[in-house]
N, C-alpha and C positions, 0 to 999 in steps of 0.2 A: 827194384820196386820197394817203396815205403811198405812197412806193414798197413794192413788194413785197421781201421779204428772200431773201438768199441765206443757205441753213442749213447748218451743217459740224456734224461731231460725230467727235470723235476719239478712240480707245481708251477708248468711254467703258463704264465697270465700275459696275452700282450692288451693294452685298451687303443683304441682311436677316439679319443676324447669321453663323451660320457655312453659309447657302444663298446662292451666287451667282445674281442674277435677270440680270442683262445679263454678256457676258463679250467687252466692249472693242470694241465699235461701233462703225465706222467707215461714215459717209455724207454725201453733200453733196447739200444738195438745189436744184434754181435758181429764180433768182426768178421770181414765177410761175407756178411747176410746181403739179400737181396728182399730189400722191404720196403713194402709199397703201404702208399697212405691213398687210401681208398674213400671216397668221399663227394655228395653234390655239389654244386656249384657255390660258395659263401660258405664252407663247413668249415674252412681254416685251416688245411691243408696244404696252401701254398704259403701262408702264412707262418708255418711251423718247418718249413721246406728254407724260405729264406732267415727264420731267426737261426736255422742249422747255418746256414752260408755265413751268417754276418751281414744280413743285407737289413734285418732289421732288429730292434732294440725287443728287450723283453719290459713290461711295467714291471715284473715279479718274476721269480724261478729262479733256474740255472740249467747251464747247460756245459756239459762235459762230454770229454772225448781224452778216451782213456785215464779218465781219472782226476784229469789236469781242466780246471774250470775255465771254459773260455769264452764266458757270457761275456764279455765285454771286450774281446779280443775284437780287431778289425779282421775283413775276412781274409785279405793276403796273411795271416800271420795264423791262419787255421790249418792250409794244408786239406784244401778242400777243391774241388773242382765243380760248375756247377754249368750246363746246358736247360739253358732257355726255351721256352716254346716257340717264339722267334729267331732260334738260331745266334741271332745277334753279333752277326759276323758283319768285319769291314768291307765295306764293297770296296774302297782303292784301293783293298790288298789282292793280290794273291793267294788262292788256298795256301801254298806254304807258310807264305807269310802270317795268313792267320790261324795256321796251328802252330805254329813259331812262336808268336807272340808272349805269351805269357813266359819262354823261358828267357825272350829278348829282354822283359821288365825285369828278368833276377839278375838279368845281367851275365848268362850264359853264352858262353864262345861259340861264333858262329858253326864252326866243325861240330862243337857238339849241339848246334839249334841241328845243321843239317841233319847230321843221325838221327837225332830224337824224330825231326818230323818224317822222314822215310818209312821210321820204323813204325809210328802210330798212322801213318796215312796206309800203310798196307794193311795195317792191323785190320784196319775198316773198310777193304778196298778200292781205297781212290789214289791209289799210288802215279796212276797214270795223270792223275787232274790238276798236279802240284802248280805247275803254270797257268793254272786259267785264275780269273775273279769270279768271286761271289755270283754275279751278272749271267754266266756263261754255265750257270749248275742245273739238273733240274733239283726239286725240292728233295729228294732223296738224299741227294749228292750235298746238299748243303748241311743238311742233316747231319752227315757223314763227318764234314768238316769240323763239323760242330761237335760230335762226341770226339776226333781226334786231337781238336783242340785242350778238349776236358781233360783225355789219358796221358798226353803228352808231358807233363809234370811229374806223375806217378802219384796221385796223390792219395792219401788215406781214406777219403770222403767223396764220392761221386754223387751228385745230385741229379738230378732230371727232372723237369717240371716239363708234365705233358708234350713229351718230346716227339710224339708221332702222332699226335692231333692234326698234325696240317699235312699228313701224306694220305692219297688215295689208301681203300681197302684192302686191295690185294701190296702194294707196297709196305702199309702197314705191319701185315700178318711176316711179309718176309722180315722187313727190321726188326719186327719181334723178336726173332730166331735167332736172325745175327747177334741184337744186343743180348740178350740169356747167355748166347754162348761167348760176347767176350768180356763180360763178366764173371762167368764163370774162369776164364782163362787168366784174368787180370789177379782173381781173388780182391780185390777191391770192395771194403762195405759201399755198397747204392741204398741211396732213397731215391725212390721214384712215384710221383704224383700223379693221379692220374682219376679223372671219376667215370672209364672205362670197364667196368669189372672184367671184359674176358680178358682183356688186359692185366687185368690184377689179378685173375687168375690162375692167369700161365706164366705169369713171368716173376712170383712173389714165394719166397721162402714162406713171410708171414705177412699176415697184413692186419693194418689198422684200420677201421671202419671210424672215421669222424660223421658228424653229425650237428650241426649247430654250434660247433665251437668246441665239443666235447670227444675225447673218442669212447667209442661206445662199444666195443669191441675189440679183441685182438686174437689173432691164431691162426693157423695154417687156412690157404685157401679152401682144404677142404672141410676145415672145424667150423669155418662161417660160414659155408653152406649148408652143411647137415647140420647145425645146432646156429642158429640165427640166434641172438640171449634176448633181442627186443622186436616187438612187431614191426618197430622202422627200419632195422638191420633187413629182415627177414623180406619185407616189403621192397626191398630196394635192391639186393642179392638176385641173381638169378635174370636169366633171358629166357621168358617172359619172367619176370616176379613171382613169388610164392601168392597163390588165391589169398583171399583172408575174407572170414567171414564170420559175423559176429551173432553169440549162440549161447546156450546154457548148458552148462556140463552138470552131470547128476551121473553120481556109479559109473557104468564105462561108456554113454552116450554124448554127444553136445546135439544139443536139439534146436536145431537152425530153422526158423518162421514153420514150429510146428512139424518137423519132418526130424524124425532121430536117426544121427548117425555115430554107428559105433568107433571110438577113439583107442581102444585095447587097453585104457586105462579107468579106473576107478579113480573118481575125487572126492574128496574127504567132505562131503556135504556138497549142496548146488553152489555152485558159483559163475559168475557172467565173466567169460571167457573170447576173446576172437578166436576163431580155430585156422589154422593154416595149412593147407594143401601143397606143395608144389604140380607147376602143371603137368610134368612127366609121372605124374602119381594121378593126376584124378584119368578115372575112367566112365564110360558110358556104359550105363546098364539097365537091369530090369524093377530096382528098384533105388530107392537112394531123395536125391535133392532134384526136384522138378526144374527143367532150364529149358531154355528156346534156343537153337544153333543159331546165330547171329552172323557171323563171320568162318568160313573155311578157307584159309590160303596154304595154299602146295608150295614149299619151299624144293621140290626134287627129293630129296633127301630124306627129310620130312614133313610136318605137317603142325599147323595149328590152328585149331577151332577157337573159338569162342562163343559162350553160350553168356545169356542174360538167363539169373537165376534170384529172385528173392532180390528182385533191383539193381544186385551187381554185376560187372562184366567179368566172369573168370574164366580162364584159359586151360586149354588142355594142352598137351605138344607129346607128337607119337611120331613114332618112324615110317608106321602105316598110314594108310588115309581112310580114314573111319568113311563107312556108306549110309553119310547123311545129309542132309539138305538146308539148306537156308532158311529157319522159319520152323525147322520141324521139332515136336516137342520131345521130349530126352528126359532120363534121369542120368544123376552122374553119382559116382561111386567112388569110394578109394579104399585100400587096406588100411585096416585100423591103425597099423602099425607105422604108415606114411602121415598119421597127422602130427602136426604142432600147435602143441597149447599154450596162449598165453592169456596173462590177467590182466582183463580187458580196461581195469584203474590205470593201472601201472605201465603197464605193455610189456613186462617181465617175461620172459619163459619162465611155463610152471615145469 
């Protein structure tokens, strides 16, 4: 096995004529990490996923891997391996064939294509599939091929661009598992794309939160869920998303359309603030924020309400199933110490 790379990326700018898509990136990622680029749809995430590949130019920056700058390098000459969301397997081939493939272009002896591909097709369990085509897989299975494709080089760099987007639920959750654990096994640095959060969640050493082109956070899955730095982060994190609701903070209150609730923090004068909830924190009580139950759906397991409160739709989510009704009116509560304040200019965490 190649050692694993360490990835830098500096003031890196890509443009598409006069739309800037990246705006000067800066990341390092360590060897061996499992880091995920976390991000909506247009945030520039796969964008910085293929300038890692070589698949596109940068206008500005640089980009290194271990040290050695290989902005300009072609991507056979990175020592990178990269699976597609498509898969992008030949269908005239054979699974062997096309996890062969890349060691057939270096010009590796068939004895050792045969070994290599035995041993990355069990890695993934499709040892049995070597003789079918692409045609004859379900989506799982292609899948499969598709990462043993990627391992079969050894390479220093694993890429994944939303690789389990196009598998059912419950298949998904499995590949989750398998891939964590053979990454793990590989010690291979991964970047992996994806604007899935439980996804990014469970399967990311650290993650980068993009946004518009920019990333706007970075830190362990669970520093960006308890410390959100901006109200978009904080908005966008979380199944359901953090409440957010905008209010004035004075001493240790934010006073939301006239109704004060206490935040455990003093502010240094009044200042117009969004305040942030998560819904596993707001509660139903006897005094608090006035809201109408709007929506109850029973997940089994648990449960999330919805209440229209002060014009917004915020969300509760409990293990219990609260005994309330559709329509009926409620206050909602939370520990001072579960809220998040941010500066309602800026969108900063204060």
């Amino acid at each position: 096995m190649s050692a694993s790379a360490r990835i830098e990326l500096g003031g890196v700018v890509k443009r598409h004529g006069v739309t800037t898509v990246l705006h000067g990136i800066d990341l390092a990622i360590e060897p061996g990490e499992f880091f995920v680029l976390l991000g909506p749809s247009g945030s520039g995430k796969t964008t910085t996923l293929r300038i890692l590949a070589g698949l596109e130019s940068v206008s500005a920056g640089r980009v290194a891997m271990d040290g050695l700058d290989v902005t300009t390098l072609e991507p056979g000459a990175r020592d990178v391996a990269m699976v597609f969301q498509s898969y992008a397997l030949y269908p005239h081939m054979t699974v062997a064939q096309n996890i062969g493939f890349p060691l057939k272009m270096v010009g590796a002896t068939p004895s050792a294509i045969a070994q290599a591909v035995a041993q990355a097709a069990d890695r993934v369990g499709i040892g049995h599939l070597l003789a079918r085509t692409p045609g004859q897989l379900s989506g799982g299975q292609q899948q499969r091929c598709a990462l043993a494709r990627a391992i079969v080089r050894q390479p220093r760099l694993f890429l994944l661009d939303e690789p389990l987007s196009n598998l059912d639920a419950k298949l998904r959750l499995e590949t989750r598992l398998e891939l964590h654990a053979l990454q793990r096994a590989l010690g291979v640095t991964t970047v992996y794309v994806t604007h899935d959060q439980e996804e990014a969640m469970t399967l990311a050493d650290r993650i980068a939160v993009f946004m518009d082109g920019r990333i706007v956070q970075v830190g362990t899955p669970r520093e960006v869920f308890a410390t959100p730095h901006t109200v978009a982060v904080a908005g966008f994190i979380g199944t359901p998303p953090m409440n957010l609701l905008e209010g004035a903070w004075q001493d240790g209150t934010v006073t939301v359309a006239e109704h004060p609730l206490a935040v455990g923090r003093a502010s240094a004068g009044a200042r117009a603030v969004t305040l942030g909830v998560r819904p596993a924190d707001l509660r139903i009580g006897d005094h608090g924020l006035p809201a109408q139950v709007a929506r109850v759906e029973d997940l089994g397991d648990s449960c999330i309400v919805s209440f229209i409160a002060n014009d917004r739709m915020l969300k509760l989510k409990s293990e219990r199933l609260p005994a309330v009704q559709e329509g009926q009116p409620v206050f909602l509560t939370f520990a001072p110490e579960a809220a998040h304040l941010f500066d309602r200019g800026t969108g900063e965490r204060l």
